[in-house]
N, C-alpha and C positions, 0 to 999 in steps of 0.2 A: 504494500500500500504506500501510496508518496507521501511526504513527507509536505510536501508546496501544496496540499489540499487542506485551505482555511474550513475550520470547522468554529464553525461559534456560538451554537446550540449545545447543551447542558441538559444530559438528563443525569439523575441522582436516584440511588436507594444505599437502603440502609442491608451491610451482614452483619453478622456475627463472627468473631476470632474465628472460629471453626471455619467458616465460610472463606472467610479472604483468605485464610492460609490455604487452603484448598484450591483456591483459584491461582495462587501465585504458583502451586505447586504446577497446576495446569498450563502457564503460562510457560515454565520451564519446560515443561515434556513438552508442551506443543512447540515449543521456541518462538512465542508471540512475543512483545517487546514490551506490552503492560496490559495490566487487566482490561482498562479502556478497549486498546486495540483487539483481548478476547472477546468481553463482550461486545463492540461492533461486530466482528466477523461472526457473532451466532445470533447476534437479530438479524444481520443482514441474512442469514439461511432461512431465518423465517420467514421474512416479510419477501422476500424474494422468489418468485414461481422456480420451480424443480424446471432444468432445461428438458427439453427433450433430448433421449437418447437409447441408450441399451438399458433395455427394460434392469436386468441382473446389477449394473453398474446402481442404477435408482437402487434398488436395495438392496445393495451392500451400504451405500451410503444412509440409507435409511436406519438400516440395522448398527451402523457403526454409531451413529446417532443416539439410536436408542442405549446402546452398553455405552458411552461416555456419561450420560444421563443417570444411569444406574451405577455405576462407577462412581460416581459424585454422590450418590443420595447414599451408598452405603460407606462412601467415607464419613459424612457428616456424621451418620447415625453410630457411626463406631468411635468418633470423636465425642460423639453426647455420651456415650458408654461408658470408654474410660474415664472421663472426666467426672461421672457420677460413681462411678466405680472410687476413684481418686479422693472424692469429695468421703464417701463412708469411711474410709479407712482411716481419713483425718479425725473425723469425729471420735 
């Protein structure tokens, strides 16, 4: 993606530690340059029509999709684990 493309719209939400470390992790395996730039490239998958092409090619993408998705949802959930797990043992 260039670098010389002014962007000067602002969207915002809010994670949790769990979350941003998460994505930073994703950011390294994927080799993107900042969360920003992850998150553009996967709404730009949303809001953008699937090209036409090899039917097989669509879903791999689709299914590769789906396990990053679940990939993420079972990080989180393993991070809320230990972390409760962590929090008992303090007690």
């Amino acid at each position: 993606m260039s670098l010389a493309i002014r962007r000067s719209k602002m969207i915002s939400f809010r994670l949790s530690p769990e979350e941003y470390e998460t994505l930073q992790a994703a950011c390294a395996e994927q080799r993107v340059r900042s969360i920003s730039d992850l998150a553009r490239m996967a709404m730009q998958r949303v809001v953008s029509p699937r090209s036409p092409g090899d039917p097989l090619t669509n879903e791999v993408r689709d299914l590769r999709d789906r396990v990053r998705l679940l990939t993420f949802e079972l990080d989180r959930l393993s991070q809320l684990v230990e972390n409760r797990a962590s929090e008992g043992v303090k007690q």
